[in-house]
PDB file of N, CA, C and O in Angstrom:
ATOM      1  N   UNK A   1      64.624 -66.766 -36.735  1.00  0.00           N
ATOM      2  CA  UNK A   1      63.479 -65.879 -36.750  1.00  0.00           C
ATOM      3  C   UNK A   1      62.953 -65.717 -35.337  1.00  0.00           C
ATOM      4  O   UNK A   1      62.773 -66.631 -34.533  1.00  0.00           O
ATOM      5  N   UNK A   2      62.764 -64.613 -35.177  1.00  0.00           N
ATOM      6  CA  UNK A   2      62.280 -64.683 -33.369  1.00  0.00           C
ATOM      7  C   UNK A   2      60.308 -64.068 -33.630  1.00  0.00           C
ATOM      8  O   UNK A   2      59.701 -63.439 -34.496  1.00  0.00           O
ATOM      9  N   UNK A   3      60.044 -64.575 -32.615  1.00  0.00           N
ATOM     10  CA  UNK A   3      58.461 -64.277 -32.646  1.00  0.00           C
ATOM     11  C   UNK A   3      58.028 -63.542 -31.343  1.00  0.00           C
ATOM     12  O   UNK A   3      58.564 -63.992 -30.330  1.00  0.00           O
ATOM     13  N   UNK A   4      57.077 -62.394 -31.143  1.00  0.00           N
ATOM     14  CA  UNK A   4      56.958 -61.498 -30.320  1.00  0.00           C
ATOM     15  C   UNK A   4      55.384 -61.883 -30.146  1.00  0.00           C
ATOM     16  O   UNK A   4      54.528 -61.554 -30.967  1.00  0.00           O
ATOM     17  N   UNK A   5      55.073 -62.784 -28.715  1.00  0.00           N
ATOM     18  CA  UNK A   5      53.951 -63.127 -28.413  1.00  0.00           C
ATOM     19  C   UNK A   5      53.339 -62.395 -26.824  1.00  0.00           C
ATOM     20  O   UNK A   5      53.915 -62.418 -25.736  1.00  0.00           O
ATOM     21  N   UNK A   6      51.908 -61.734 -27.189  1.00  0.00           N
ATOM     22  CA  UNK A   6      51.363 -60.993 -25.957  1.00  0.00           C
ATOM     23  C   UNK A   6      50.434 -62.510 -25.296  1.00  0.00           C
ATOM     24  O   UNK A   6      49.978 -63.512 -25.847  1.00  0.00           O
ATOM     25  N   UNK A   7      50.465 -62.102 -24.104  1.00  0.00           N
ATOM     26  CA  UNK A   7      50.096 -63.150 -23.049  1.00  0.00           C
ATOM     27  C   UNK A   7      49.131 -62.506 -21.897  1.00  0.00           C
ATOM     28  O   UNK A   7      49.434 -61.679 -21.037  1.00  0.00           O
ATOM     29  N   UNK A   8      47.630 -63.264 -22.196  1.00  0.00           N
ATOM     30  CA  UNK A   8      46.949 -62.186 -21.123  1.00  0.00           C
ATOM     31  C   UNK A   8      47.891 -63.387 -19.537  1.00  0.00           C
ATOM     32  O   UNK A   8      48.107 -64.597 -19.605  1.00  0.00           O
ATOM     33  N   UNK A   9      48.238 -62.408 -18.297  1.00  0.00           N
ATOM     34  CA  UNK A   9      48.397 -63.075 -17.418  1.00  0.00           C
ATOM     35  C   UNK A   9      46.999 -62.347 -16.222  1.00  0.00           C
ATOM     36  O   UNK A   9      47.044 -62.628 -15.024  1.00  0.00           O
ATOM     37  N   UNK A  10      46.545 -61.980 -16.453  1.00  0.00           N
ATOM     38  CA  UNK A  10      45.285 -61.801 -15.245  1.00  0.00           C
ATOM     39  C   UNK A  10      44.618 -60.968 -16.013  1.00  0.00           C
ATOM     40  O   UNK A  10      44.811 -60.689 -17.196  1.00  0.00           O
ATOM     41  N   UNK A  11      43.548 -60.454 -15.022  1.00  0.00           N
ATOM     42  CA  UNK A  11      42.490 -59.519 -15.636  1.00  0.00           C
ATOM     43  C   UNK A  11      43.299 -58.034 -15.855  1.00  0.00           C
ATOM     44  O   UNK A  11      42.868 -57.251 -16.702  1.00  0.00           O
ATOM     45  N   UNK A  12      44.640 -57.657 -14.940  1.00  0.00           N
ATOM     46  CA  UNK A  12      45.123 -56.469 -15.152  1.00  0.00           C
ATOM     47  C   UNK A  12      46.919 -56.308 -15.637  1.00  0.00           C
ATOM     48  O   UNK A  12      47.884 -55.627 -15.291  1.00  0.00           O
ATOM     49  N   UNK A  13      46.600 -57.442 -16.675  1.00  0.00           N
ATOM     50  CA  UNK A  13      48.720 -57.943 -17.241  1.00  0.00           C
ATOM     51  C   UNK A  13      48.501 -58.134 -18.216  1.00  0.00           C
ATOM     52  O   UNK A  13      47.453 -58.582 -18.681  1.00  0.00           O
ATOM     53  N   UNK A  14      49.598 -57.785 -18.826  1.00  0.00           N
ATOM     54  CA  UNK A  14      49.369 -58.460 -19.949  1.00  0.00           C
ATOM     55  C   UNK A  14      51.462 -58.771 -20.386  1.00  0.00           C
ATOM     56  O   UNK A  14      52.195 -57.853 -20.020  1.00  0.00           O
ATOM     57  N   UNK A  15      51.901 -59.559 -20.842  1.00  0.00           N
ATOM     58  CA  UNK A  15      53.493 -59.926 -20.883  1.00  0.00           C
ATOM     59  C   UNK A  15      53.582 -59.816 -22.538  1.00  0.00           C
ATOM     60  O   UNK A  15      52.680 -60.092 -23.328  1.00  0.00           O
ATOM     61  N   UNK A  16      54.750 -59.397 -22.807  1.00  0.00           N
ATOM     62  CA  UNK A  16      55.390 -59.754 -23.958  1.00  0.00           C
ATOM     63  C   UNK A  16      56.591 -60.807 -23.911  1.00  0.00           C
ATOM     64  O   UNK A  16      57.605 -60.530 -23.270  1.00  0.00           O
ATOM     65  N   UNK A  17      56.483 -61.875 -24.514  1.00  0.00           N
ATOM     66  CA  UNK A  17      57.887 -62.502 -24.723  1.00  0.00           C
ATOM     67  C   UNK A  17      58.025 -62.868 -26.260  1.00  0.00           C
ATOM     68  O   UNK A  17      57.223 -63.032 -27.180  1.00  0.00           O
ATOM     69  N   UNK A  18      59.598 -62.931 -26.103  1.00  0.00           N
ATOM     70  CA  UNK A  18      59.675 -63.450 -27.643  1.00  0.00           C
ATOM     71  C   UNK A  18      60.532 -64.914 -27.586  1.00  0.00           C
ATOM     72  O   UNK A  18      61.303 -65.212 -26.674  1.00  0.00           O
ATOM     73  N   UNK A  19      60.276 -65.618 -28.567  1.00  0.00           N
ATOM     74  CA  UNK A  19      60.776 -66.962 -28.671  1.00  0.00           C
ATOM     75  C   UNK A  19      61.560 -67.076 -30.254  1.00  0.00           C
ATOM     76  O   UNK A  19      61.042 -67.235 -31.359  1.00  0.00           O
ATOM     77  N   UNK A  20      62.851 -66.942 -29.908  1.00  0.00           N
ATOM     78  CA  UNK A  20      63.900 -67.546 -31.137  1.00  0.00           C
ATOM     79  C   UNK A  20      64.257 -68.525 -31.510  1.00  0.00           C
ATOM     80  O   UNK A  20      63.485 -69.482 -31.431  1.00  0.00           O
ATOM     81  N   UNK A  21      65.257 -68.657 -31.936  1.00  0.00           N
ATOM     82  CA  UNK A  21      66.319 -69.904 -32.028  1.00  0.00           C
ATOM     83  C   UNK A  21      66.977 -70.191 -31.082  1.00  0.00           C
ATOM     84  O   UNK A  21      67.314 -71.357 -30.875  1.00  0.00           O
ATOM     85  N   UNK A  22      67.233 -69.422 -30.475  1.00  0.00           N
ATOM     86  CA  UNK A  22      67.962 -69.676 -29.226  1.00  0.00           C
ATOM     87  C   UNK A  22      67.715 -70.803 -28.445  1.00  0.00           C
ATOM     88  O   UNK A  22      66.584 -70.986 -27.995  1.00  0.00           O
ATOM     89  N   UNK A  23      68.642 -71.597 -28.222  1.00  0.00           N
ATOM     90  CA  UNK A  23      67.458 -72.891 -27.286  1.00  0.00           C
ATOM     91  C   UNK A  23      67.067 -72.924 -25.987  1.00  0.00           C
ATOM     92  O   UNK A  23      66.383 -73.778 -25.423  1.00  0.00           O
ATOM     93  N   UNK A  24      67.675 -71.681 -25.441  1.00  0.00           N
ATOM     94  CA  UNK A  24      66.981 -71.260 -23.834  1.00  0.00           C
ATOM     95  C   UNK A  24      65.430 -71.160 -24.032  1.00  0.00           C
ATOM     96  O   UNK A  24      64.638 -71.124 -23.090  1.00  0.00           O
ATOM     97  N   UNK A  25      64.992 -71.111 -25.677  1.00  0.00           N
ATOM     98  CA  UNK A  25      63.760 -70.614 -25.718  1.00  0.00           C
ATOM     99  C   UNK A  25      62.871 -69.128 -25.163  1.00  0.00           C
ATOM    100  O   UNK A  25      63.437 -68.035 -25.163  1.00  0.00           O
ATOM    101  N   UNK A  26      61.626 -69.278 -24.773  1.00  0.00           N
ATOM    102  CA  UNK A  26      61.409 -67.866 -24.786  1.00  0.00           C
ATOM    103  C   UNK A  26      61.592 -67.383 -23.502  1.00  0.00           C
ATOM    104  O   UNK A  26      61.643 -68.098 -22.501  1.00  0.00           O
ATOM    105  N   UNK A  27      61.727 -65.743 -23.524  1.00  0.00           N
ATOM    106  CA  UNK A  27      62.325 -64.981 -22.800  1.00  0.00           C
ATOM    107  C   UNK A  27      61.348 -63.820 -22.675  1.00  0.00           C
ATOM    108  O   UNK A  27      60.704 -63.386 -23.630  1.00  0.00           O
ATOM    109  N   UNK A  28      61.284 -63.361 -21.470  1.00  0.00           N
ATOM    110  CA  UNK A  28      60.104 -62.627 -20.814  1.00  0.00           C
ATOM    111  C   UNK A  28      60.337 -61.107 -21.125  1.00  0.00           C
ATOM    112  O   UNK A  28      60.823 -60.582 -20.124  1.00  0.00           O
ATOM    113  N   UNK A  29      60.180 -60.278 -22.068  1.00  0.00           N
ATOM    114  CA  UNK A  29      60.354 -58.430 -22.109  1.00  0.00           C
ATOM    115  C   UNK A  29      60.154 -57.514 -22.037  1.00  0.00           C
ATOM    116  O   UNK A  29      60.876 -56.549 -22.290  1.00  0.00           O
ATOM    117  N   UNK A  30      58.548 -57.569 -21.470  1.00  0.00           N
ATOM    118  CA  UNK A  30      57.939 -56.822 -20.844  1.00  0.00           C
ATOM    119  C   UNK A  30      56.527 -57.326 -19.941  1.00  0.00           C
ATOM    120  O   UNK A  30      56.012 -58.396 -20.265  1.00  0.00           O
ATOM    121  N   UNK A  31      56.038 -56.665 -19.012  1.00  0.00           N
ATOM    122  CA  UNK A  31      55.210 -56.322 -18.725  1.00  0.00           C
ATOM    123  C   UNK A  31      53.949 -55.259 -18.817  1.00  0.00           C
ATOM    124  O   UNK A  31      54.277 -54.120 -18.484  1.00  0.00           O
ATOM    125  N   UNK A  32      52.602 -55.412 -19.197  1.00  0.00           N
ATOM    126  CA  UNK A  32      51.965 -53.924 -19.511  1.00  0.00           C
ATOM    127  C   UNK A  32      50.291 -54.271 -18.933  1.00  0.00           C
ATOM    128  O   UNK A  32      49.665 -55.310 -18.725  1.00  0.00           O
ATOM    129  N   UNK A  33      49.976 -52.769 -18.812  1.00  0.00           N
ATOM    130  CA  UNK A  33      48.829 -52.917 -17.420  1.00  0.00           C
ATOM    131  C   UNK A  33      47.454 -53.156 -19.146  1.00  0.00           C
ATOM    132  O   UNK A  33      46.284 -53.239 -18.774  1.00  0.00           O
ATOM    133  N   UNK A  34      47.620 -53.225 -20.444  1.00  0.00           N
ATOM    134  CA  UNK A  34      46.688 -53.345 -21.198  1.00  0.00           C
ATOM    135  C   UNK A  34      47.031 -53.799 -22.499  1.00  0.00           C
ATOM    136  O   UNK A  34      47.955 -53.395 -23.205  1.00  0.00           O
ATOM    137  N   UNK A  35      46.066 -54.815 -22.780  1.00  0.00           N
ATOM    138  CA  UNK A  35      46.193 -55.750 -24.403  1.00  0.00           C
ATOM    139  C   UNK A  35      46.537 -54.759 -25.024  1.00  0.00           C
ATOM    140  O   UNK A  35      47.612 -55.103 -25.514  1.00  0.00           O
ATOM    141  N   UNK A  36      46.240 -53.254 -25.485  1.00  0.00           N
ATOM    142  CA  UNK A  36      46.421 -52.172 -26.394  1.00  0.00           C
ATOM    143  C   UNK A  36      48.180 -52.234 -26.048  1.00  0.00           C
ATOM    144  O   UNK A  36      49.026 -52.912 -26.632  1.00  0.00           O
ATOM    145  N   UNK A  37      48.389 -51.154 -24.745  1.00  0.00           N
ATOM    146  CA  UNK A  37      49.434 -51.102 -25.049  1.00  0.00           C
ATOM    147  C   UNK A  37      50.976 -52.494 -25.010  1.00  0.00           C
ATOM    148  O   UNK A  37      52.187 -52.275 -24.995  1.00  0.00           O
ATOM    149  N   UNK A  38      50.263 -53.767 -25.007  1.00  0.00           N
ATOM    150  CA  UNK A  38      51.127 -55.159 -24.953  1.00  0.00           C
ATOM    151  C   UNK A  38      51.462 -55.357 -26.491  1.00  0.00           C
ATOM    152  O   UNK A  38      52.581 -55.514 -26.979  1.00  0.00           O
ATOM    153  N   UNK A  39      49.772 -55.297 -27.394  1.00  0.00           N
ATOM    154  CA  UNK A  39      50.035 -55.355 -28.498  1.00  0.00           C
ATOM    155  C   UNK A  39      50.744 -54.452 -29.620  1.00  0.00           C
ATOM    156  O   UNK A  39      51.204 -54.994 -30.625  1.00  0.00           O
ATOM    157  N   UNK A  40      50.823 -53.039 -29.427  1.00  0.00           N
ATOM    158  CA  UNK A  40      51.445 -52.026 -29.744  1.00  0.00           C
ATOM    159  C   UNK A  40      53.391 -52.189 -29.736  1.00  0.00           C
ATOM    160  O   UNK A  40      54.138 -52.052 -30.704  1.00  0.00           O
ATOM    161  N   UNK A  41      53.858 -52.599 -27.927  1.00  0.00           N
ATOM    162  CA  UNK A  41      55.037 -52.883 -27.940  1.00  0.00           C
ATOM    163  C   UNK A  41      55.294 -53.739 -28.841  1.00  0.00           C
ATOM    164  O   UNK A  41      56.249 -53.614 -29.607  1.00  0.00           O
ATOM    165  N   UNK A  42      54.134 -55.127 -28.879  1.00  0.00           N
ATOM    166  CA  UNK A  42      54.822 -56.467 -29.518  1.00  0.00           C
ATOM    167  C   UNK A  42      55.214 -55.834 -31.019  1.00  0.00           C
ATOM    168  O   UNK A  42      56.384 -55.701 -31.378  1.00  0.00           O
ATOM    169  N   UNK A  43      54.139 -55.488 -31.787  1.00  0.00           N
ATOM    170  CA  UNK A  43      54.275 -54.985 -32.980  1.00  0.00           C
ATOM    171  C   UNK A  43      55.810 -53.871 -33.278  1.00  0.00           C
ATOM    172  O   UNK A  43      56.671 -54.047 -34.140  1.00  0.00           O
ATOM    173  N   UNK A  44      55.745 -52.838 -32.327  1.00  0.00           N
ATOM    174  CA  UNK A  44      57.419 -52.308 -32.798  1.00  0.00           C
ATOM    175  C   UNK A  44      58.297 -53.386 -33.080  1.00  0.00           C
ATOM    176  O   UNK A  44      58.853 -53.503 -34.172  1.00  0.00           O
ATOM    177  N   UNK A  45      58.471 -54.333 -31.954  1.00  0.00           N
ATOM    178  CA  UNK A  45      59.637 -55.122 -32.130  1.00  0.00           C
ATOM    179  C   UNK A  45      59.321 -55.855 -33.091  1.00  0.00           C
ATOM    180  O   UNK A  45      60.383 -56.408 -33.379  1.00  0.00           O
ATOM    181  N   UNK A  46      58.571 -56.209 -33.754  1.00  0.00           N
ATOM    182  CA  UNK A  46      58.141 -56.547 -34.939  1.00  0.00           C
ATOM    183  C   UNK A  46      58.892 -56.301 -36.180  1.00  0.00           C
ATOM    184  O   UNK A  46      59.596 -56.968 -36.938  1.00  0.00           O
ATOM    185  N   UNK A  47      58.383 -54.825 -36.081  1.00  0.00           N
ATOM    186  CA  UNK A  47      59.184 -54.096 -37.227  1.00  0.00           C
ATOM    187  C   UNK A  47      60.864 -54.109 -36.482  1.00  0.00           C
ATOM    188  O   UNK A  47      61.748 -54.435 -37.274  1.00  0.00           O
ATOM    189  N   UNK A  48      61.221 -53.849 -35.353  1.00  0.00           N
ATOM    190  CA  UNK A  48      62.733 -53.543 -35.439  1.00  0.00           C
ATOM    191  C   UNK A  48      63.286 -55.090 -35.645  1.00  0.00           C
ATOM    192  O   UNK A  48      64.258 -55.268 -36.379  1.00  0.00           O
ATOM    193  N   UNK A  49      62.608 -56.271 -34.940  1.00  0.00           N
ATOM    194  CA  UNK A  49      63.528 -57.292 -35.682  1.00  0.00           C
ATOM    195  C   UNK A  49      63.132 -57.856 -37.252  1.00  0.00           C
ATOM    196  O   UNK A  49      63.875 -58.824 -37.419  1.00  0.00           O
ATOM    197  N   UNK A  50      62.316 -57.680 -38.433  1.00  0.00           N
ATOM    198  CA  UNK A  50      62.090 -57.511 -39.254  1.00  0.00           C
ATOM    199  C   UNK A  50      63.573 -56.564 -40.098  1.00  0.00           C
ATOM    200  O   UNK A  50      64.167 -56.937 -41.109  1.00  0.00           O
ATOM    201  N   UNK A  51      63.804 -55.503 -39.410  1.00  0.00           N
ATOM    202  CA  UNK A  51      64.470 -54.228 -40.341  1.00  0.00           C
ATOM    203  C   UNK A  51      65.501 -54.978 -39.994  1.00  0.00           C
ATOM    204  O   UNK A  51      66.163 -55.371 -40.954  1.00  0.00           O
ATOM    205  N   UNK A  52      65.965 -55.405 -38.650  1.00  0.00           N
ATOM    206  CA  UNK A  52      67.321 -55.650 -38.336  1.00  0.00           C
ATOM    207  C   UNK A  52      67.829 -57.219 -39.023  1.00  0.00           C
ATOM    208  O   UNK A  52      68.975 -57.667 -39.045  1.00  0.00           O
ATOM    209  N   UNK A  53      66.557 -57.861 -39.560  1.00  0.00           N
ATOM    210  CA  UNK A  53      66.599 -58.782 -40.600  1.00  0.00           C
ATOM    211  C   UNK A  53      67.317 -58.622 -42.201  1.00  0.00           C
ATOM    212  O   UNK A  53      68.236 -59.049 -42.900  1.00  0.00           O
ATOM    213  N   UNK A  54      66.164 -57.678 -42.195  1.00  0.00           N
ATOM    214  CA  UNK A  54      66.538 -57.001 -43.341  1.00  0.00           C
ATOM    215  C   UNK A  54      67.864 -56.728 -43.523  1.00  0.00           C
ATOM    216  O   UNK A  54      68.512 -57.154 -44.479  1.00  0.00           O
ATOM    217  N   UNK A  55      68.333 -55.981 -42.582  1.00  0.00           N
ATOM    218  CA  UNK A  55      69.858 -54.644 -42.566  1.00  0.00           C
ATOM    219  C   UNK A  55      70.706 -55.895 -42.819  1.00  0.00           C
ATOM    220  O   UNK A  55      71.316 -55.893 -43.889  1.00  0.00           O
ATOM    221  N   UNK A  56      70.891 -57.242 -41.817  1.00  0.00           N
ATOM    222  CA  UNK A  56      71.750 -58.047 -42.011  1.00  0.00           C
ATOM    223  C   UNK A  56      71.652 -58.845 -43.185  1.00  0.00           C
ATOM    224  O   UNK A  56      72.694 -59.431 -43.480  1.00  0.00           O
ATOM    225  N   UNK A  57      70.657 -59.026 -43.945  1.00  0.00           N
ATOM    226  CA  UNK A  57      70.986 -60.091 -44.931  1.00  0.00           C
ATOM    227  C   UNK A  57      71.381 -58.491 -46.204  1.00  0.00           C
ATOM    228  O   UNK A  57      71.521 -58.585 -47.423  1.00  0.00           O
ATOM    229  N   UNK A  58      71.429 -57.748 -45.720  1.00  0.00           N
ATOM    230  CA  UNK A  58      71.703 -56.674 -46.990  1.00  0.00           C
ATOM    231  C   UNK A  58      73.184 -56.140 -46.604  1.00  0.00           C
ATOM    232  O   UNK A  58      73.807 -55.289 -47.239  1.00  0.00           O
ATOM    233  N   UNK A  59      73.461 -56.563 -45.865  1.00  0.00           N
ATOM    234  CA  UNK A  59      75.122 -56.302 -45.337  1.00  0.00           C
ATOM    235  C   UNK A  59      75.771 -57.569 -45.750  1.00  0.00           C
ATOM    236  O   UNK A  59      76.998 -57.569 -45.842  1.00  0.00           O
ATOM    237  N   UNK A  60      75.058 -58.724 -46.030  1.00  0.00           N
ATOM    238  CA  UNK A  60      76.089 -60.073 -46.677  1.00  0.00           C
ATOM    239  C   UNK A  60      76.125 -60.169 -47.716  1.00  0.00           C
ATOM    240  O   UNK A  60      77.154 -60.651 -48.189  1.00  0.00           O
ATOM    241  N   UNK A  61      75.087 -59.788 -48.577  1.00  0.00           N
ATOM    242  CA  UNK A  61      74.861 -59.672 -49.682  1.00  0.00           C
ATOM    243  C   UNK A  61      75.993 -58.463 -50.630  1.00  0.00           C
ATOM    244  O   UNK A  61      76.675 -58.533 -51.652  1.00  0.00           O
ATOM    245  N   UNK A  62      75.697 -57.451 -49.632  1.00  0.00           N
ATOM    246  CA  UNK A  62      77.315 -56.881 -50.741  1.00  0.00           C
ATOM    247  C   UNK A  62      78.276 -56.812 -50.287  1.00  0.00           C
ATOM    248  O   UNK A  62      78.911 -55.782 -50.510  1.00  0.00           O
ATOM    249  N   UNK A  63      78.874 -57.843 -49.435  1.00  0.00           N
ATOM    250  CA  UNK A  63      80.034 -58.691 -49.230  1.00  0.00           C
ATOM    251  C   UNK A  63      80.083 -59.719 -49.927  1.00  0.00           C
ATOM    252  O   UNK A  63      81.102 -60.409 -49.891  1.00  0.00           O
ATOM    253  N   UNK A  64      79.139 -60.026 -50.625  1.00  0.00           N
ATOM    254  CA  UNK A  64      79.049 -61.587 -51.028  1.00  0.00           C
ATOM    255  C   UNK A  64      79.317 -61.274 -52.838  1.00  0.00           C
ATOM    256  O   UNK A  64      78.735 -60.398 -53.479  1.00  0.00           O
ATOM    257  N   UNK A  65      80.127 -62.042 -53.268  1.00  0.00           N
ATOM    258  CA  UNK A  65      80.975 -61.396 -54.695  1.00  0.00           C
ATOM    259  C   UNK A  65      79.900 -62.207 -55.328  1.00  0.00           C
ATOM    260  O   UNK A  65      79.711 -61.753 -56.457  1.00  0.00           O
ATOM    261  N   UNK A  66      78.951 -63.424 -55.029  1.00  0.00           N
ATOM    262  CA  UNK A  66      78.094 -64.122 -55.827  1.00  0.00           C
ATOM    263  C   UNK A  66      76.872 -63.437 -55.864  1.00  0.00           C
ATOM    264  O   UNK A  66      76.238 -63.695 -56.887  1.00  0.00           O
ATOM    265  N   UNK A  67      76.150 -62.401 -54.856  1.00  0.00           N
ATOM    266  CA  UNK A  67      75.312 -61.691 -54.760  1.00  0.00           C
ATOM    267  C   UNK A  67      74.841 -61.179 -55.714  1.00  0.00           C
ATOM    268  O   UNK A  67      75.755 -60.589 -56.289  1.00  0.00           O
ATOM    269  N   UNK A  68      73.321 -60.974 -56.571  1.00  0.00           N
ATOM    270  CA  UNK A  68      73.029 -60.482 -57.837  1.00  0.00           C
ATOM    271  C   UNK A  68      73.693 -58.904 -58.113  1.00  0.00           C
ATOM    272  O   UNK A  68      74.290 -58.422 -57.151  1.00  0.00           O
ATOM    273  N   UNK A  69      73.635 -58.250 -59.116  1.00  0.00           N
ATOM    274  CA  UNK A  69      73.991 -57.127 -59.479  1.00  0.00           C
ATOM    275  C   UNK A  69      75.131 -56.778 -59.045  1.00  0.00           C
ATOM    276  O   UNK A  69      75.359 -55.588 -59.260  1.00  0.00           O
ATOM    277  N   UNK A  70      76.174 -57.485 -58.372  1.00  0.00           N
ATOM    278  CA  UNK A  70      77.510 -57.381 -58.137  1.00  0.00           C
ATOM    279  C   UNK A  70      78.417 -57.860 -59.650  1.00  0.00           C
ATOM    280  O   UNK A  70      78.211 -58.755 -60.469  1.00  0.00           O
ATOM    281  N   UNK A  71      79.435 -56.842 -59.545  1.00  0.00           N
ATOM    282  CA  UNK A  71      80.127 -57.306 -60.883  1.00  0.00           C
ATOM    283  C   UNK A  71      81.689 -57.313 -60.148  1.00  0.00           C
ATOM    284  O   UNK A  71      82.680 -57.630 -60.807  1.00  0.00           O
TER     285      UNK A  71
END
């Protein structure tokens, strides 16, 4: 599961990083001149790693012959 955290760094920064599984741990992905638009980015990636959650456990699932409603 990865997590998308905004970071005030001064009165005029604000950072996005996200922290996975990965064991490098977290990783720095943006920079933005305001909490609005820091929190806005964080939230897309939100939803795109959410969907891209989604997409993959719904791509094993009907590969998977034990998967419900598979006959």
């Amino acid at each position: 599961m990865l997590t998308d955290d905004v970071t005030a760094t001064g009165p005029k920064s604000f950072q996005v990083s996200v922290t996975g599984p990965d064991p490098r741990g977290t990783s720095l992905i943006g920079d933005f001149g305001s909490l609005h638009e820091a929190e806005a980015f964080a939230d897309q990636m939100r939803v795109i790693d959410a969907d891209r959650s989604h997409s993959a456990w719904s791509r094993n699932a009907c590969h998977n012959p034990a998967a419900p409603g598979e006959t």
